[in-house]
Backbone as ProteinMPNN parsed JSONL, in Angstrom:
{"seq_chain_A": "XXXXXXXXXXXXXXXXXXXXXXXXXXXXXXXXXXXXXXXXXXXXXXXXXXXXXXXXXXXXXXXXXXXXXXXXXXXXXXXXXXXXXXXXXXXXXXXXXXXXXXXXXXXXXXXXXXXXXXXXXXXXXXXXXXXXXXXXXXXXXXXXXXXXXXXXXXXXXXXXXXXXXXXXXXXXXXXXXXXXXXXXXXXXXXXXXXXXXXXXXXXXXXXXXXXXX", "coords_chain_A": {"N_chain_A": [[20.421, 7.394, 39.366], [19.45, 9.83, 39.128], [17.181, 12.292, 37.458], [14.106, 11.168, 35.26], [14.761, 10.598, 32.252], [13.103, 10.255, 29.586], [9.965, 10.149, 29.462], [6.895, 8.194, 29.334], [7.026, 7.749, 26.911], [5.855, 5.489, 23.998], [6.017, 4.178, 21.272], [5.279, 1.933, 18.066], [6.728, 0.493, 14.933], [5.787, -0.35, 11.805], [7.114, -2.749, 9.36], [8.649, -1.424, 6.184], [8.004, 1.049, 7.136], [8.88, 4.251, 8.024], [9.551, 6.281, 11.016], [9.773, 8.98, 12.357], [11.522, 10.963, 14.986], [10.911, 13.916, 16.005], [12.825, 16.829, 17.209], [14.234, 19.42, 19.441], [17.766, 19.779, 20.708], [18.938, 17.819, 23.377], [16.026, 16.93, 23.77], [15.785, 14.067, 24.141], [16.337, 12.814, 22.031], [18.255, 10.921, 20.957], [18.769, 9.175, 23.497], [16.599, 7.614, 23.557], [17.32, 5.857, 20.868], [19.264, 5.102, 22.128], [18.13, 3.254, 24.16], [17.118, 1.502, 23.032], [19.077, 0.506, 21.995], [19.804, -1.043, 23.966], [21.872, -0.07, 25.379], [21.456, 2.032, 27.401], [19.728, 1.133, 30.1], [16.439, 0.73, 30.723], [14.672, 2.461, 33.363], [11.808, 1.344, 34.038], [8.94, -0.243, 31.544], [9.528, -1.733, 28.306], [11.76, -2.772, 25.836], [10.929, -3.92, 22.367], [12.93, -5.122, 19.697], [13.72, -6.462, 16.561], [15.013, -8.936, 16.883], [18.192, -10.038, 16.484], [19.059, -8.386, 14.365], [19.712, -5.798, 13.334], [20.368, -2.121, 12.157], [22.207, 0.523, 12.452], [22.963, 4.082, 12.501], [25.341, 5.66, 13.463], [25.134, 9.014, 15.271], [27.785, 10.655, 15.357], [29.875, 9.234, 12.835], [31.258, 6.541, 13.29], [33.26, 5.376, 11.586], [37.04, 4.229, 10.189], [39.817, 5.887, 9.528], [42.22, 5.32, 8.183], [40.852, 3.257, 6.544], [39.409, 2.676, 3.144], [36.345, 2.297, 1.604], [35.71, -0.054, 0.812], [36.89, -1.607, 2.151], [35.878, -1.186, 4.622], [33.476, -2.213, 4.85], [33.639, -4.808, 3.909], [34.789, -6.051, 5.98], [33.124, -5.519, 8.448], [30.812, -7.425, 7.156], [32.294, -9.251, 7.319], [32.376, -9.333, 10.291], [29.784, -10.132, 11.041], [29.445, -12.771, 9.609], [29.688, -13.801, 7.477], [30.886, -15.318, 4.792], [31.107, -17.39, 2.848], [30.456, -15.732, -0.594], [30.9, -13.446, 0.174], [32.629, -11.091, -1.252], [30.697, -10.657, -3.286], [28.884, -9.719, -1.709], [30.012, -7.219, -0.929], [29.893, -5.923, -2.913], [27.286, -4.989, -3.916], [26.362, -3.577, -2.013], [28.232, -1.132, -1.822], [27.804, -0.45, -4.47], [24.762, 0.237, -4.661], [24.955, 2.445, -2.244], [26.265, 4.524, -4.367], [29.323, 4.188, -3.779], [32.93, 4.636, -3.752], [34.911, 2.49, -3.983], [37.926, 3.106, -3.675], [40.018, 4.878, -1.483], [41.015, 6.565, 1.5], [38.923, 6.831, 4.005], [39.545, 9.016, 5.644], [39.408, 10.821, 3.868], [37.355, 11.158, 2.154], [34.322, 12.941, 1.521], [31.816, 14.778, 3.964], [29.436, 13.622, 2.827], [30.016, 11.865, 1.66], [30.856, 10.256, 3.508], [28.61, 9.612, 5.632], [27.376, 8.316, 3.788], [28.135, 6.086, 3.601], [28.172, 5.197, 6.394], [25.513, 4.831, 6.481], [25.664, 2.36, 4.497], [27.209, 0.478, 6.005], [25.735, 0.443, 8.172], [23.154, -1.356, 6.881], [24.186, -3.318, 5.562], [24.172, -7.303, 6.027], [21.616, -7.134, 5.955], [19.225, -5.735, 7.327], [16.455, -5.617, 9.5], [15.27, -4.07, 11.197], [16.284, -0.309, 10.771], [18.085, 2.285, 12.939], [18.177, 5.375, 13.06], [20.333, 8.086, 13.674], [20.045, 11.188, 13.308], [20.811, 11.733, 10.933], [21.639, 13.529, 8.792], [22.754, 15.886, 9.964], [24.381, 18.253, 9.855], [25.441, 18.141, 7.351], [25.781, 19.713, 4.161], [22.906, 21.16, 1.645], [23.039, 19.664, -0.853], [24.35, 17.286, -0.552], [22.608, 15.933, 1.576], [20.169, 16.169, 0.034], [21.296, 13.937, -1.097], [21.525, 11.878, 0.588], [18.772, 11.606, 1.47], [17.795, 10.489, -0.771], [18.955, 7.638, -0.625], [17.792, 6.72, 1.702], [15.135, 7.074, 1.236], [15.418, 4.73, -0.766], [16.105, 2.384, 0.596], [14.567, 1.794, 2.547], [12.278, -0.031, 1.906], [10.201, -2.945, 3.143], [11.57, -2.486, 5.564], [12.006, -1.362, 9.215], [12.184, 1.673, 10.046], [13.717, 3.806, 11.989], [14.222, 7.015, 12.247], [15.884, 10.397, 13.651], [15.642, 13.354, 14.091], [15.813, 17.354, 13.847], [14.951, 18.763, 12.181], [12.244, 19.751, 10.341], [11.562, 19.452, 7.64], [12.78, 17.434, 7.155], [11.468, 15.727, 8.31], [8.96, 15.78, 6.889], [10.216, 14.8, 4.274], [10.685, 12.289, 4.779], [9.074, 10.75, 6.586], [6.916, 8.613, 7.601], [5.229, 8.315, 9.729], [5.396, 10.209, 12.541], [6.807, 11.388, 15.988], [6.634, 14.225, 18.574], [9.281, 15.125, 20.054], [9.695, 16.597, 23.574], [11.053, 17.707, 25.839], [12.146, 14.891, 26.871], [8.834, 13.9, 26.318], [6.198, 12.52, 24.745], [4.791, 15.74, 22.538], [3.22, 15.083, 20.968], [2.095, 12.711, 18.558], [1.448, 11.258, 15.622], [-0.034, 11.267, 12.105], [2.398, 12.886, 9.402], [1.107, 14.66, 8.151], [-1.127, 15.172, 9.72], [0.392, 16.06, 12.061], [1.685, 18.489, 11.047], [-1.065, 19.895, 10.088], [-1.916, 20.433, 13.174], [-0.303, 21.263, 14.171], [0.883, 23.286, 12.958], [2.311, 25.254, 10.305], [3.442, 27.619, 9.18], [4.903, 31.044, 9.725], [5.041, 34.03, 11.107], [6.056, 36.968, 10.104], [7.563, 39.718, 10.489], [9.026, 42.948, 9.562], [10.18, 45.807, 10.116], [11.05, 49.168, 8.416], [13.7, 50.861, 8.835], [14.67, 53.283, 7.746], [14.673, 55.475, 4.89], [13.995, 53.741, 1.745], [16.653, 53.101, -0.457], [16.543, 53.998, -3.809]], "CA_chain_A": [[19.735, 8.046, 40.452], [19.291, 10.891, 38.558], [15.273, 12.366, 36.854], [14.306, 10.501, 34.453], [15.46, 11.73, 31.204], [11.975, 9.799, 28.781], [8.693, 9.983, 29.956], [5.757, 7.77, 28.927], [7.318, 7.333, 25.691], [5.347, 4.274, 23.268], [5.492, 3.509, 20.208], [5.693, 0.89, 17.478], [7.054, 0.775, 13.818], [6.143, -1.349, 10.598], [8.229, -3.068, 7.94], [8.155, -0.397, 5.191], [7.682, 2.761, 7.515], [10.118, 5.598, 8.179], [9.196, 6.726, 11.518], [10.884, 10.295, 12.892], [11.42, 11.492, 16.059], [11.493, 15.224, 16.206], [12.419, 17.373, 18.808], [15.784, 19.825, 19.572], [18.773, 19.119, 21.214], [18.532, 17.616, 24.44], [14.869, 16.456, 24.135], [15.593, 12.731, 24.496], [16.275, 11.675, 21.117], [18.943, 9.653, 21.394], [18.58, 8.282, 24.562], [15.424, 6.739, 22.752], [18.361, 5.059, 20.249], [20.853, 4.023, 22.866], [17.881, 2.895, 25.418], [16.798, 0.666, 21.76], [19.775, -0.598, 21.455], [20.544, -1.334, 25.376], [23.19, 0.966, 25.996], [20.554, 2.26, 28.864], [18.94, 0.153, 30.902], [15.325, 1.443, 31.348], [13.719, 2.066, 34.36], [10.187, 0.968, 33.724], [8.659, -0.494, 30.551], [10.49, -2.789, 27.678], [11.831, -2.621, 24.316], [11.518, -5.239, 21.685], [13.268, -4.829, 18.406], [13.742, -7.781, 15.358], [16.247, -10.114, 17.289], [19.601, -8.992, 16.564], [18.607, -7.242, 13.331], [19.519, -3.907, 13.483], [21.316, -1.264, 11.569], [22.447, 1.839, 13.438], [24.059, 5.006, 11.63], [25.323, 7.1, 14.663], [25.287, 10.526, 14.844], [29.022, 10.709, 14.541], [30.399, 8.508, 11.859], [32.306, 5.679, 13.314], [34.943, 5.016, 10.678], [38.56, 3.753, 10.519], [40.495, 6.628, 8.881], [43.019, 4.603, 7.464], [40.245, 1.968, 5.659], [38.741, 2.743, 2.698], [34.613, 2.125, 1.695], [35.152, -1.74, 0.432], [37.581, -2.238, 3.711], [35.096, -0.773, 6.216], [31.807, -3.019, 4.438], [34.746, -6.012, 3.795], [35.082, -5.93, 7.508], [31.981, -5.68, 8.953], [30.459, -8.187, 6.854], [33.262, -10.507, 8.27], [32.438, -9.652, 11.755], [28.563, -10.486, 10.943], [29.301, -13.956, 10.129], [29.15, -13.848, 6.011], [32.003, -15.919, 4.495], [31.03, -17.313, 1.01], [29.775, -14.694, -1.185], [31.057, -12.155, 0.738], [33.009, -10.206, -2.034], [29.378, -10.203, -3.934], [27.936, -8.805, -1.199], [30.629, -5.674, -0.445], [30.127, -4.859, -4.311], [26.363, -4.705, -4.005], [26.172, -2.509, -1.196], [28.873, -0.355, -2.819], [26.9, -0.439, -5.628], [23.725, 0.611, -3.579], [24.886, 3.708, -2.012], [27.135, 5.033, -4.917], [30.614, 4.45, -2.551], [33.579, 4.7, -3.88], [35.975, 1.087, -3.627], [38.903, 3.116, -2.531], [40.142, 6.39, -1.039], [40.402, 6.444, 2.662], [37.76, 7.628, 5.033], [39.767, 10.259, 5.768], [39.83, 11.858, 2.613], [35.828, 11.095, 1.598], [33.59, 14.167, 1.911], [30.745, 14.693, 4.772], [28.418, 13.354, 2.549], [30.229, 10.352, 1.185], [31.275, 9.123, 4.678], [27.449, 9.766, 6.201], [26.59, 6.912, 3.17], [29.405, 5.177, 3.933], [27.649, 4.776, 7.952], [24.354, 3.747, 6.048], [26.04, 1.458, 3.712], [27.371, -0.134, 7.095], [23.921, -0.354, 8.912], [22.911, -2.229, 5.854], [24.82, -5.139, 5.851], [23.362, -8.392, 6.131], [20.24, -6.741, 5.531], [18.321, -6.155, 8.773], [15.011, -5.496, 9.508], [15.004, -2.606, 11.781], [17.65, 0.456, 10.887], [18.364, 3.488, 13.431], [19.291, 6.739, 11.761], [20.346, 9.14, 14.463], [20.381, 12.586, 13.181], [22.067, 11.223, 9.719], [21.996, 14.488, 7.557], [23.11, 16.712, 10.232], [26.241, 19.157, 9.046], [25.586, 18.039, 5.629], [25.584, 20.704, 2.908], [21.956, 21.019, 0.482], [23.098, 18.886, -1.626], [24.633, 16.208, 0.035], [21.83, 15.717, 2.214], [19.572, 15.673, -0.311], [21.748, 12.54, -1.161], [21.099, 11.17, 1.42], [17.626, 10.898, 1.571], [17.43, 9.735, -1.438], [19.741, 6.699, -0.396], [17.163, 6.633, 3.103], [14.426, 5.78, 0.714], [15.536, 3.863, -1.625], [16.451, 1.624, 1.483], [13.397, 1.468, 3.435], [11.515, -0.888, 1.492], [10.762, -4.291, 3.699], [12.39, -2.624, 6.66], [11.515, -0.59, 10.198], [12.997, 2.612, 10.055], [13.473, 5.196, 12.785], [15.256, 7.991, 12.343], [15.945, 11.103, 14.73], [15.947, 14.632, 13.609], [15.491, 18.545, 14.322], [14.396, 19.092, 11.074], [10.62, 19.125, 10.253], [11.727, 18.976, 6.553], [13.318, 16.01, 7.21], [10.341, 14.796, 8.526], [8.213, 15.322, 5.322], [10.601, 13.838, 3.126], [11.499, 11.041, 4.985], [8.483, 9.655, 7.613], [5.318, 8.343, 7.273], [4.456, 9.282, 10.782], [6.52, 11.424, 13.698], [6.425, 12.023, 17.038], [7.725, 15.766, 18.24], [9.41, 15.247, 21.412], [9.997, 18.215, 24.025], [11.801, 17.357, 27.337], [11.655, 13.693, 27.229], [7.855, 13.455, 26.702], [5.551, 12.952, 22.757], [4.028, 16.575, 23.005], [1.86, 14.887, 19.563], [2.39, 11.997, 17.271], [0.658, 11.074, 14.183], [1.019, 11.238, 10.427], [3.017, 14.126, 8.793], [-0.061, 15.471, 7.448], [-1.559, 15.309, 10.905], [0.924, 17.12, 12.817], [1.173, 19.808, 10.383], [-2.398, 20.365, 11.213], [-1.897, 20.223, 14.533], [1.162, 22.089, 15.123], [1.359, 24.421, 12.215], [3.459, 24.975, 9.499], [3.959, 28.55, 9.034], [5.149, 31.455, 10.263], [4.499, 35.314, 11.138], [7.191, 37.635, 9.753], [7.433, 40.904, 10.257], [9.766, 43.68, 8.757], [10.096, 47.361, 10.36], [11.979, 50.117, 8.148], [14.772, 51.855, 9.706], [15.16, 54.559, 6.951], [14.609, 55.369, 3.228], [14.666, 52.915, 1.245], [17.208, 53.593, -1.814], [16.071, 53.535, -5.463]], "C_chain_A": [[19.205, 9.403, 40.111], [17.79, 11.128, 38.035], [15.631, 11.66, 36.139], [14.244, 11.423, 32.845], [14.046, 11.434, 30.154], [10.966, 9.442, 29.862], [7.665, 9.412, 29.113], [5.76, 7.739, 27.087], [7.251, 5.882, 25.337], [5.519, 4.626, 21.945], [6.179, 2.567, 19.104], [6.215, 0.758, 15.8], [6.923, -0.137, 12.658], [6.974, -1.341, 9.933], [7.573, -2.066, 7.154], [7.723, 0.762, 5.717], [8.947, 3.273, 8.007], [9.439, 6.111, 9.379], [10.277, 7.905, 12.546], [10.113, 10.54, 13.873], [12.301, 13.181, 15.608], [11.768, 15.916, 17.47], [14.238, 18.487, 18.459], [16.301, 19.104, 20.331], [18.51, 18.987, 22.806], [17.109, 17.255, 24.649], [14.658, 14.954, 24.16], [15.565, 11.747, 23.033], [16.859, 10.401, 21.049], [18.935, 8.74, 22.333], [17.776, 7.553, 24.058], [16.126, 5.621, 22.159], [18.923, 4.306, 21.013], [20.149, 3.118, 23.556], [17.065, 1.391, 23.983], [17.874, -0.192, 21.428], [20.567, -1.285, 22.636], [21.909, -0.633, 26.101], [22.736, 1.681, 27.626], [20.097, 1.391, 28.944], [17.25, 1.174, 31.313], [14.824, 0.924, 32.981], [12.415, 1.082, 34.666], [9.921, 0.564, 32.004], [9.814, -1.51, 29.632], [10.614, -2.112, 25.884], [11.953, -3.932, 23.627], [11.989, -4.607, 19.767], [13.238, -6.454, 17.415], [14.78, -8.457, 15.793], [17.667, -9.124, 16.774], [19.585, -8.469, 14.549], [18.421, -6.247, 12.99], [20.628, -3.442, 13.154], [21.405, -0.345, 12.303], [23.206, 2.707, 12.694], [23.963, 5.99, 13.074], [25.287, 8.286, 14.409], [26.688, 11.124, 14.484], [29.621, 9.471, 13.959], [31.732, 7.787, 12.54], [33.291, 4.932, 12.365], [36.008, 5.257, 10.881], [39.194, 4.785, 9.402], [41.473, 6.742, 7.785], [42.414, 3.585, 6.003], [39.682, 2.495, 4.393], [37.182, 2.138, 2.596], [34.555, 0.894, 1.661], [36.118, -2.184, 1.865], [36.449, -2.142, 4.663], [33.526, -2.051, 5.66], [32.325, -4.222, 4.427], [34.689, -6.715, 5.402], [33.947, -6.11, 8.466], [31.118, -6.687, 8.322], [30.477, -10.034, 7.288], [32.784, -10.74, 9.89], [30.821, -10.35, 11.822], [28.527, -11.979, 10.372], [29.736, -14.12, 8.587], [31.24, -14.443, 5.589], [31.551, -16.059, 2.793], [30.145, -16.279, 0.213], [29.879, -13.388, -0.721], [31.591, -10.797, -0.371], [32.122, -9.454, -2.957], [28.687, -9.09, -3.086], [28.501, -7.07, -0.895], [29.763, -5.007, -1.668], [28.631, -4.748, -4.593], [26.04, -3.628, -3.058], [26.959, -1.185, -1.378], [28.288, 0.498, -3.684], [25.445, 0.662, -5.619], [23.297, 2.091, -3.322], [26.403, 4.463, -2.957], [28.46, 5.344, -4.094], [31.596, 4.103, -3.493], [34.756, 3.295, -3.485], [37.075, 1.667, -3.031], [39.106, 4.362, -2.369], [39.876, 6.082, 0.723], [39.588, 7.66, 3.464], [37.865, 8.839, 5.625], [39.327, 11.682, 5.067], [38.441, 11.82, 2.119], [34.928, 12.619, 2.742], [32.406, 14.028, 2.903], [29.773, 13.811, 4.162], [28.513, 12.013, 2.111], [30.019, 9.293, 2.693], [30.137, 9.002, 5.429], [26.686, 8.22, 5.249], [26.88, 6.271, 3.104], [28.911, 4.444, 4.983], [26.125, 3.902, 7.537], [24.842, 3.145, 5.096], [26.336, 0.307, 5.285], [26.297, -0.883, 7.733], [23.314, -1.171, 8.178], [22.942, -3.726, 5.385], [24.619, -6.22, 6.501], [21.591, -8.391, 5.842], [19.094, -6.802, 6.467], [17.085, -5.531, 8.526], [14.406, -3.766, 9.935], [16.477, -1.635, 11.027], [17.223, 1.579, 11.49], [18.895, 4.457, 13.277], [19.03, 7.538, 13.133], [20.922, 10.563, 13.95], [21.327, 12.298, 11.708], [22.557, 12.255, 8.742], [22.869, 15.264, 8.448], [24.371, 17.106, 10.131], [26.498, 18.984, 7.934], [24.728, 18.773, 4.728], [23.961, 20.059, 1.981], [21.96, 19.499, 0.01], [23.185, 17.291, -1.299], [23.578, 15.321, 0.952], [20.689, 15.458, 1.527], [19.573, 13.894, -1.012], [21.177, 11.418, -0.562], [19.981, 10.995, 1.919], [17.102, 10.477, 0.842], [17.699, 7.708, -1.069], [18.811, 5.812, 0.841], [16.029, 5.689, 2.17], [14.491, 4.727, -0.097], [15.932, 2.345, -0.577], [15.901, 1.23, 2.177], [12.697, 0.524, 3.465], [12.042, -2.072, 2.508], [11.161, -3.866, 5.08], [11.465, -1.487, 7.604], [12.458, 0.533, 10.24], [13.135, 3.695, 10.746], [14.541, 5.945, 12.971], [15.004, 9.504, 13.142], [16.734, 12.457, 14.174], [15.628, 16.024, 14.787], [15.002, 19.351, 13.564], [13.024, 18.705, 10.688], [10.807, 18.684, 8.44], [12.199, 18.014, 6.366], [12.387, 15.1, 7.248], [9.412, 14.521, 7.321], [8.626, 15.108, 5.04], [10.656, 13.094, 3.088], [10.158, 9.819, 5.714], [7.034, 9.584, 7.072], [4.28, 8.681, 8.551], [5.713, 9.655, 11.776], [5.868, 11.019, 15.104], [7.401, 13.183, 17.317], [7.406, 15.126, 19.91], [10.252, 16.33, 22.45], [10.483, 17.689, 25.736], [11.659, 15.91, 28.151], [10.296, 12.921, 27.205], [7.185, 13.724, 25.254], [4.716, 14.241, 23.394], [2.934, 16.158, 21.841], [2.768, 13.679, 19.031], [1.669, 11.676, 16.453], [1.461, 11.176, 12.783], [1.35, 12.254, 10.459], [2.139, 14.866, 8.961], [-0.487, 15.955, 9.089], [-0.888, 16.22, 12.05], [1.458, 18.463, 12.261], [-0.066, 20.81, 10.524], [-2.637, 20.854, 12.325], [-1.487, 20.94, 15.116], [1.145, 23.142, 14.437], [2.762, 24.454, 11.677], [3.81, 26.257, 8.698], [4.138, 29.661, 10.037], [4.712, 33.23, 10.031], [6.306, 36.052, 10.812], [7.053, 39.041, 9.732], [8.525, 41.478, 10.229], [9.233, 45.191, 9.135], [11.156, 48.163, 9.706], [12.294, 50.507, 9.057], [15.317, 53.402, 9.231], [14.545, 54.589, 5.681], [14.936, 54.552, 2.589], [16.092, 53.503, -0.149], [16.51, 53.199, -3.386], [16.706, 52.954, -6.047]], "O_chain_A": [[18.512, 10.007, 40.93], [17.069, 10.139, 38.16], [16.79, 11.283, 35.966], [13.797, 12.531, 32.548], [13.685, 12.531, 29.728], [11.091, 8.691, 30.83], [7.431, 10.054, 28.089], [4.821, 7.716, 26.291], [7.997, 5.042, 25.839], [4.94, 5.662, 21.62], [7.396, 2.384, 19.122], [5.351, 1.533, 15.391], [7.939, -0.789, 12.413], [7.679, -0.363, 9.687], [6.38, -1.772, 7.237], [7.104, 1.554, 5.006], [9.913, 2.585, 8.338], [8.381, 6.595, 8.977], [11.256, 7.614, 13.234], [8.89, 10.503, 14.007], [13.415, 13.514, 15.204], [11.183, 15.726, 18.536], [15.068, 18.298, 17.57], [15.829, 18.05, 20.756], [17.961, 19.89, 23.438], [16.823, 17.237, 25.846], [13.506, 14.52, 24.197], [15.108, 10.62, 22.84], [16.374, 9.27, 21.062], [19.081, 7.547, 22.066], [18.243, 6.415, 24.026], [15.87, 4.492, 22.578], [19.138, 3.107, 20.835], [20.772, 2.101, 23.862], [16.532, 0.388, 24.458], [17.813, -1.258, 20.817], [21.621, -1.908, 22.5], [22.598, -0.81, 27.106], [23.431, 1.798, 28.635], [19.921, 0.651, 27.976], [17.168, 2.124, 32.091], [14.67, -0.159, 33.546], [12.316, 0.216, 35.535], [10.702, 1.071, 31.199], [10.81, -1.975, 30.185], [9.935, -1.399, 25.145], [12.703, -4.847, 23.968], [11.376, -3.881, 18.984], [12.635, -7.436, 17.848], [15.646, -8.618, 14.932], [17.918, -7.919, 16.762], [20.606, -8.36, 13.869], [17.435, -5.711, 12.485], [21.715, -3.894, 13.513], [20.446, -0.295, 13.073], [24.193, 2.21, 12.153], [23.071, 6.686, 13.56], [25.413, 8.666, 13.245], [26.838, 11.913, 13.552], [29.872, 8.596, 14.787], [32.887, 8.2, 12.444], [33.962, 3.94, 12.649], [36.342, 6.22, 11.571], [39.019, 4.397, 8.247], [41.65, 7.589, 6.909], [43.001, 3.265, 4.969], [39.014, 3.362, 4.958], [36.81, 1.481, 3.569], [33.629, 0.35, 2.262], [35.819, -3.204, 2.486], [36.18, -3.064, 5.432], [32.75, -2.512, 6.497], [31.569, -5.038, 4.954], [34.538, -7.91, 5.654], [34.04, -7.015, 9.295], [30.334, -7.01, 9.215], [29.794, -11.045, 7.444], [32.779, -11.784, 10.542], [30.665, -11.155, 12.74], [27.475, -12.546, 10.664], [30.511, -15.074, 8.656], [32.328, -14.041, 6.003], [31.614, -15.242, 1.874], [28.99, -16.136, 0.614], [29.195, -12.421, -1.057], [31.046, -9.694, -0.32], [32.294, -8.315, -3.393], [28.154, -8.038, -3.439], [27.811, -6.068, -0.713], [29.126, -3.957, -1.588], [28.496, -4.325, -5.742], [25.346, -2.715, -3.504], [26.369, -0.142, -1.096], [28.235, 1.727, -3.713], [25.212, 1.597, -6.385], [22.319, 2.76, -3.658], [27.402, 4.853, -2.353], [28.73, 6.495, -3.751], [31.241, 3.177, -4.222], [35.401, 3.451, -2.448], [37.478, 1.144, -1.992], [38.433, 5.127, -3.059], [38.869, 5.54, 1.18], [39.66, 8.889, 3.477], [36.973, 9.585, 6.03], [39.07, 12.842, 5.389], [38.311, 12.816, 1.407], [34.941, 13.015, 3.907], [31.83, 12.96, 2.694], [29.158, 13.127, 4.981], [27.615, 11.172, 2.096], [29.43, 8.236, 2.919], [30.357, 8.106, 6.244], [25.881, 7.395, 5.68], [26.252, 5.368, 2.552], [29.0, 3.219, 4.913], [25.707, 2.839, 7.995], [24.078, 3.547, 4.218], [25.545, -0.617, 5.475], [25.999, -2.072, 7.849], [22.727, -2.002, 8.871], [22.234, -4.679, 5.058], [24.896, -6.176, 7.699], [20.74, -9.254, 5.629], [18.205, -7.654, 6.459], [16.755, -4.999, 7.466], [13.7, -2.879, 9.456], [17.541, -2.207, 10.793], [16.22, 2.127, 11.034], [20.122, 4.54, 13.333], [17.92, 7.671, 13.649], [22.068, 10.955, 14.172], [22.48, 12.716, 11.595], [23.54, 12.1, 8.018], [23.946, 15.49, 7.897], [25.351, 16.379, 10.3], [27.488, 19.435, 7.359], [23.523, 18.658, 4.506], [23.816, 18.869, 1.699], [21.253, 18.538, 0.314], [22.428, 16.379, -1.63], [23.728, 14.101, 1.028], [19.954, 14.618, 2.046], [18.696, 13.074, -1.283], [20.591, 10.419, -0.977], [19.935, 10.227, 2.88], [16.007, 9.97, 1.086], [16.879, 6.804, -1.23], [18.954, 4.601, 1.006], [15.872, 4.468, 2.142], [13.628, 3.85, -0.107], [16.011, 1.268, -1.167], [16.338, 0.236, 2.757], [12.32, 0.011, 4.518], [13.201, -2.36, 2.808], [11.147, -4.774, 5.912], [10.522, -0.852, 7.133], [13.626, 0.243, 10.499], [12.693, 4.716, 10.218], [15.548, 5.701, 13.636], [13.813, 9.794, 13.253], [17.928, 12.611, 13.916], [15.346, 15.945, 15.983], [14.613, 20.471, 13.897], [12.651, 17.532, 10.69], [10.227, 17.687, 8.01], [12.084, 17.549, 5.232], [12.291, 14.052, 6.611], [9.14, 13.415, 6.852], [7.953, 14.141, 4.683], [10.72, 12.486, 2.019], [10.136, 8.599, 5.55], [6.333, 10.305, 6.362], [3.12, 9.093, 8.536], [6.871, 9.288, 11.582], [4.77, 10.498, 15.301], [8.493, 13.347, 16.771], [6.426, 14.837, 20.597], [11.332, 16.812, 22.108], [9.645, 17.335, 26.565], [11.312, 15.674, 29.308], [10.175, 11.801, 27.702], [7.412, 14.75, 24.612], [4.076, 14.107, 24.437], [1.883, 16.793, 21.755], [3.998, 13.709, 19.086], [0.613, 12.117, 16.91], [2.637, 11.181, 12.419], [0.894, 12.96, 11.358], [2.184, 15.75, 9.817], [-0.132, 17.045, 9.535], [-1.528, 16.958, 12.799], [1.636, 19.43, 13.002], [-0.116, 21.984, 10.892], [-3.527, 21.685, 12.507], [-1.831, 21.39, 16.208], [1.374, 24.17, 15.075], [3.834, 24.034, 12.114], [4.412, 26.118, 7.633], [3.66, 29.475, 11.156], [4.177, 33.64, 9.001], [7.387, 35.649, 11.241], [6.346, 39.526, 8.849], [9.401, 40.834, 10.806], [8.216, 45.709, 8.672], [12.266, 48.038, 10.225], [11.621, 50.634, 10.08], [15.962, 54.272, 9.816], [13.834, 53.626, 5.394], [16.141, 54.299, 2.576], [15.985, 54.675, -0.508], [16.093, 52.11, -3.782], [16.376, 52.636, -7.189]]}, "name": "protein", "num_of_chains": 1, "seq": "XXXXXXXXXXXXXXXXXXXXXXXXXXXXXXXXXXXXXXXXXXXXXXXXXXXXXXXXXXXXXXXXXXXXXXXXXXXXXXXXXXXXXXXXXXXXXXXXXXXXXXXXXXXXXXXXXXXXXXXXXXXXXXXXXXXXXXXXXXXXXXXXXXXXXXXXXXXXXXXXXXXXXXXXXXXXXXXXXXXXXXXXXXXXXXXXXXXXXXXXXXXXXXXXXXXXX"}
């Protein structure tokens, strides 16, 4: 009964594109995700995704604390239906996103257990995957991990992932939309909303004293 939280939000995503939603916190990213994967019920309009073909890396890392990397992919593989060849398939996805066979989830670093969530979404090999906010709280480095791991994974597949980062966006999308209180204030390619929006900034710097030599 409440406003509505997405406004007049369209659009569509090919196999083989990376498409980012930008925007800050509270501008309707997720809801976009959850209302994609039915968790909301929309008001108005429809969603269609690839049948039940869909990866999801949440924004916080649903892992079992206790399991290690080949338990948690072991496991989920199982619940997805996969019986013969299953042990092939943990140790390719393993394999994949450089994961670690054991150590539990506890004890794996921000950056392991973030490729740990896309090693997960992975499995069975779906069509669409939903990256909500997947680098965020992860260190330089680690993050650059992880977008390596993003593309190397894309190929073949629909990919929409959900940032606050415009650098995210160039590394990762082939086109964006920047969304601002539930509503696209622009979408297009990278290139295009760079253009559009601008991509630098004014800086200014007032002394307060002498400098020192």
């Amino acid at each position: 009964g409440g406003p509505d939280v997405l406004r007049g939000v369209s659009f569509r995503v090919a196999a083989g594109e990376c498409f980012g939603l930008l925007g800050c916190n509270g501008a309707g990213k997720s809801t976009i995700i959850s209302s994609a994967l039915g968790f909301l019920a929309p008001r108005a309009g429809a969603v269609a995704l690839d049948g039940r073909s869909v990866g999801v890396v949440p924004q916080a890392d649903a892992l079992f604390d206790d399991l290690d990397c080949r338990a948690h992919v072991d496991a989920l593989a199982a619940l997805r239906g996969f019986a013969g060849g299953r042990s092939a398939l943990v140790d390719g996805v393993l394999d994949a996103l450089a994961l670690p066979e054991h150590g539990r989830a506890s004890t794996l670093s921000g950056g392991t257990r973030r490729r740990l969530s896309v090693a997960l979404a992975l499995v069975g090999d779906p069509r669409v995957v939903l990256l909500d906010e997947p680098s965020n709280g992860l260190d330089p480095r680690a993050r650059r991990d992880l977008w390596n791991v993003v593309r190397a994974t894309r190929a073949r597949r629909a990919v929409v992932l959900t940032t606050h980062d415009m650098g995210e966006v160039e590394a990762l999308c082939d086109r964006a939309a920047v969304l601002v209180a539930g509503a696209f204030e622009a979408l297009g390619t990278v290139a295009g909303l760079k253009d559009a929006l601008g991509d630098t900034y004014d800086v200014t710097a007032t002394s307060t004293g002498a400098a020192d030599d």
